[in-house]
MDTraj code that builds the backbone (N, CA, C; nanometers):
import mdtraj as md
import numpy as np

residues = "UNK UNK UNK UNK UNK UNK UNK UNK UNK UNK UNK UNK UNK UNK UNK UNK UNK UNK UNK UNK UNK UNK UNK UNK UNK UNK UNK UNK UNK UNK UNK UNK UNK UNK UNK UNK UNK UNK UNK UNK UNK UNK UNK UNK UNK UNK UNK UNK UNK UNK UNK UNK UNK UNK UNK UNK UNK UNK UNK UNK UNK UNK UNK UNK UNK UNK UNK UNK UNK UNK UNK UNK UNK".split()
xyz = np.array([
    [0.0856, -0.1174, 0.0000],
    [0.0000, 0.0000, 0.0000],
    [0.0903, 0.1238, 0.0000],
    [0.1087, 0.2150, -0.0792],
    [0.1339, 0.3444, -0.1006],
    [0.1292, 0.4495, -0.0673],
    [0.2043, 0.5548, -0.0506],
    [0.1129, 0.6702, 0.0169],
    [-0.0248, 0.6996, 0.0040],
    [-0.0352, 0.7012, -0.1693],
    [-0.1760, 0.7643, -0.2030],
    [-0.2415, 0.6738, -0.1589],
    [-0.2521, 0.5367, -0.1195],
    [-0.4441, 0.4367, -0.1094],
    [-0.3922, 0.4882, 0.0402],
    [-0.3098, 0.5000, 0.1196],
    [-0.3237, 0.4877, 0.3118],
    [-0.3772, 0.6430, 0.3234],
    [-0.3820, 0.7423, 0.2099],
    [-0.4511, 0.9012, 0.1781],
    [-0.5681, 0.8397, 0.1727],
    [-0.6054, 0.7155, 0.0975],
    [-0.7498, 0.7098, 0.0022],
    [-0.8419, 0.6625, 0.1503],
    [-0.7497, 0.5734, 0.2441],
    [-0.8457, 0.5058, 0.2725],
    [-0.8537, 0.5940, 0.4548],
    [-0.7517, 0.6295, 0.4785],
    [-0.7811, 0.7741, 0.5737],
    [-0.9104, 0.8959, 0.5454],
    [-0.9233, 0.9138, 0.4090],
    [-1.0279, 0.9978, 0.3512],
    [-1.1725, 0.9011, 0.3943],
    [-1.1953, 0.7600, 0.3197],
    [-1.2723, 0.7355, 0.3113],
    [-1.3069, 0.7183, 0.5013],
    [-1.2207, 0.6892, 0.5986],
    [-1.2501, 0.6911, 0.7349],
    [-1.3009, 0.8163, 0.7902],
    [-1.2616, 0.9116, 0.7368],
    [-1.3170, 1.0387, 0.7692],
    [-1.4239, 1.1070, 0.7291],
    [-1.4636, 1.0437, 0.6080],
    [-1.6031, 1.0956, 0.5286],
    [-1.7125, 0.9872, 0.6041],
    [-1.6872, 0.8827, 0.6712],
    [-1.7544, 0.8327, 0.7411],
    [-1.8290, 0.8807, 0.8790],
    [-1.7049, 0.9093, 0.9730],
    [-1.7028, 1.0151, 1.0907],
    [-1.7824, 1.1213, 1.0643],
    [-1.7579, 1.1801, 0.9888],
    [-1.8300, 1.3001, 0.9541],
    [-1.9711, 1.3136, 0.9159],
    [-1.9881, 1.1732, 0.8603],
    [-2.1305, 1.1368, 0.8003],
    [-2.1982, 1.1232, 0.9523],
    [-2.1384, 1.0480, 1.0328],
    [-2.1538, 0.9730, 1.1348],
    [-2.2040, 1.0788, 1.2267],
    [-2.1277, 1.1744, 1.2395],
    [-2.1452, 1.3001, 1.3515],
    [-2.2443, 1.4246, 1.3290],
    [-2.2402, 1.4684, 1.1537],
    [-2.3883, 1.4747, 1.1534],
    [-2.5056, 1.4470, 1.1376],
    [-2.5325, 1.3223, 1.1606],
    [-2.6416, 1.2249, 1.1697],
    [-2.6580, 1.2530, 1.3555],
    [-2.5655, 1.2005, 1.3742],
    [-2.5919, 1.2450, 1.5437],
    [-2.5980, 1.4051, 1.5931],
    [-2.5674, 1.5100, 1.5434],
    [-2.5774, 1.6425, 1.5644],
    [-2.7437, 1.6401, 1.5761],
    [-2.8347, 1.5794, 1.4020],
    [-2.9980, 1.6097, 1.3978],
    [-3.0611, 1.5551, 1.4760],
    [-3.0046, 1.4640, 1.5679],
    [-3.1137, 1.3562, 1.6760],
    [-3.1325, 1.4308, 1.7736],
    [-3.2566, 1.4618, 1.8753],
    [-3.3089, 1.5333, 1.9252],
    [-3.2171, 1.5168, 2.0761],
    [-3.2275, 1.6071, 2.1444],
    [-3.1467, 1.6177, 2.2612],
    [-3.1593, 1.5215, 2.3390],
    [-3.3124, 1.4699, 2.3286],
    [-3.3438, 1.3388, 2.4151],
    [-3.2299, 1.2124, 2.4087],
    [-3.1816, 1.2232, 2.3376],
    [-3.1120, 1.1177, 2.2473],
    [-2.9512, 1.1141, 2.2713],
    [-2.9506, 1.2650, 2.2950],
    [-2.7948, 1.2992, 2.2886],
    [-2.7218, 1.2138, 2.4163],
    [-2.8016, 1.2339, 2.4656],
    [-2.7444, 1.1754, 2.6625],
    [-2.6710, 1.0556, 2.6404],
    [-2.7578, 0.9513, 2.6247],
    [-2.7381, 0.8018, 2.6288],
    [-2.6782, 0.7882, 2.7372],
    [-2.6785, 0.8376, 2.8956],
    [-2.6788, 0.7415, 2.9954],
    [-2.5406, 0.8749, 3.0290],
    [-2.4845, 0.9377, 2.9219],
    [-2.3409, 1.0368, 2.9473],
    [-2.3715, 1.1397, 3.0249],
    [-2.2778, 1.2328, 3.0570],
    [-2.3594, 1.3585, 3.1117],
    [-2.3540, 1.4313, 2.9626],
    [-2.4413, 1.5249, 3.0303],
    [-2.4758, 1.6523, 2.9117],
    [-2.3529, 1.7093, 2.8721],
    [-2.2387, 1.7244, 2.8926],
    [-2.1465, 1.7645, 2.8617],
    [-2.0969, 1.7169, 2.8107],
    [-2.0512, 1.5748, 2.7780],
    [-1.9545, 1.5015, 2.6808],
    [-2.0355, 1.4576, 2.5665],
    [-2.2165, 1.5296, 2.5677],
    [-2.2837, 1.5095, 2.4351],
    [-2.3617, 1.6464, 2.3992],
    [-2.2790, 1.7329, 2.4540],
    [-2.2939, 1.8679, 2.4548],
    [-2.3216, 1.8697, 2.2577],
    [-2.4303, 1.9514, 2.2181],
    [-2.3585, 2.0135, 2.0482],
    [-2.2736, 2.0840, 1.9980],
    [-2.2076, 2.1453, 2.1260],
    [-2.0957, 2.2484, 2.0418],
    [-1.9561, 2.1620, 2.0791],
    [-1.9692, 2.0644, 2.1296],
    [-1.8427, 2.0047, 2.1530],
    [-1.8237, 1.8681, 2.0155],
    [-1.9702, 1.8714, 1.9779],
    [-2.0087, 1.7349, 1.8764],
    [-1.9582, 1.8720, 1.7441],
    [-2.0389, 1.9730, 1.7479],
    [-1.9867, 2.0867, 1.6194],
    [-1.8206, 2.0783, 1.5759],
    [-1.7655, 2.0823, 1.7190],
    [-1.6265, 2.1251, 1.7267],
    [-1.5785, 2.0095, 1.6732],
    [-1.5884, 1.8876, 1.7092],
    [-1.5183, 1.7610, 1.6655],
    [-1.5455, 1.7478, 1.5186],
    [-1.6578, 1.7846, 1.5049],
    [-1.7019, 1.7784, 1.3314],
    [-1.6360, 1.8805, 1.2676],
    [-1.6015, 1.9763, 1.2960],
    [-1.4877, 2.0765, 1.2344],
    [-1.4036, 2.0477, 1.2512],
    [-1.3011, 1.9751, 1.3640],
    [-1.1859, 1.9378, 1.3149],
    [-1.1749, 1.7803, 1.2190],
    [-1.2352, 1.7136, 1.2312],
    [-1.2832, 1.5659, 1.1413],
    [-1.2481, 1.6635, 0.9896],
    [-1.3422, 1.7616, 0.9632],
    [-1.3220, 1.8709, 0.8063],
    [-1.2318, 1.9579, 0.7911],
    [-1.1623, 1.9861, 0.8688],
    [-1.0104, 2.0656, 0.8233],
    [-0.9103, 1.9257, 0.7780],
    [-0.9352, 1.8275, 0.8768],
    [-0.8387, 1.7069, 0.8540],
    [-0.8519, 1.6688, 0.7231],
    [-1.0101, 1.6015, 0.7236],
    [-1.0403, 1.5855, 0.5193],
    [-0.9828, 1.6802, 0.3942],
    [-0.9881, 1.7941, 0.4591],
    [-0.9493, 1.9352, 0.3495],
    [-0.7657, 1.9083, 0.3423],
    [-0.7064, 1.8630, 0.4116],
    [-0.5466, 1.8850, 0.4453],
    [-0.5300, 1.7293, 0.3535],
    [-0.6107, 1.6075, 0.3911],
    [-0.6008, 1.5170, 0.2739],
    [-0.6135, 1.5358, 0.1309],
    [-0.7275, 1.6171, 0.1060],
    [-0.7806, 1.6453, -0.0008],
    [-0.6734, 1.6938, -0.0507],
    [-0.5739, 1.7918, -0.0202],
    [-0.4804, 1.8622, -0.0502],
    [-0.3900, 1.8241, -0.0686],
    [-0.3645, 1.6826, -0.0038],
    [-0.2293, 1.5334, -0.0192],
    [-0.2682, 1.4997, -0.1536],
    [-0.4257, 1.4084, -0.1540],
    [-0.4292, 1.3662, -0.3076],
    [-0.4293, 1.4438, -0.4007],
    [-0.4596, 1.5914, -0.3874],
    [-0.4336, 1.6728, -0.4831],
    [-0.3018, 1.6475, -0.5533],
    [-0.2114, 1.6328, -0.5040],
    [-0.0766, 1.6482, -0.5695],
    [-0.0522, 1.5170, -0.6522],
    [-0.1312, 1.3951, -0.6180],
    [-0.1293, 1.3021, -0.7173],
    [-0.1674, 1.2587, -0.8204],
    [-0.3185, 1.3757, -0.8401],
    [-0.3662, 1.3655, -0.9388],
    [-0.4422, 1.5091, -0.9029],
    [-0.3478, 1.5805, -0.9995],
    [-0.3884, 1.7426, -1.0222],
    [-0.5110, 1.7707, -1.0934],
    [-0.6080, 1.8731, -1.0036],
    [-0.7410, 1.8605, -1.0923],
    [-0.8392, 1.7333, -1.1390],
    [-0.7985, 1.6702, -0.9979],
    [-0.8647, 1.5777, -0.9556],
    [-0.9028, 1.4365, -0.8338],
    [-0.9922, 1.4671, -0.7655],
    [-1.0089, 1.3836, -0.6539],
    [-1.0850, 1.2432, -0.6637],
    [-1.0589, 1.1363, -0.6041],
    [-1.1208, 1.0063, -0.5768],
    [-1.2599, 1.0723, -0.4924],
])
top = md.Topology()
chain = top.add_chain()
for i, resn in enumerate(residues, 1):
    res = top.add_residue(resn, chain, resSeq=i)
    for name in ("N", "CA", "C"):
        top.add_atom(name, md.element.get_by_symbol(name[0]), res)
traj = md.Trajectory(xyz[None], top)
């Protein structure tokens, strides 16, 4: 495995997460708890993790860029 597929398949782990976290951002607060305190299912701490999950994707995006210019997997 190569740089670019351990890029490809880091991307595809992160477009997951991300899928993952805002799916859980729209579920109603009732939901958010699950047994945690309110704080470790706080939304601006779930926002925050989902913004850094998308700077990380953007800094990949920017790896495979260089392997295939003017164009992404």
């Amino acid at each position: 495995m190569d740089e670019r597929d351990i890029l490809l398949v880091k991307k595809n782990e992160l477009e997951q997460m991300i899928q993952n976290k805002q799916e859980s951002l729209s579920v109603s607060s009732n939901q958010w708890i699950n047994g945690l305190s309110a704080y470790a299912s706080h939304p601006a701490d779930m926002a925050s993790h989902l913004q850094a999950l998308n700077i990380e994707l953007e800094r990949i995006n920017d790896e495979l860029a260089q392997y295939n210019p003017g164009q992404l997997s």
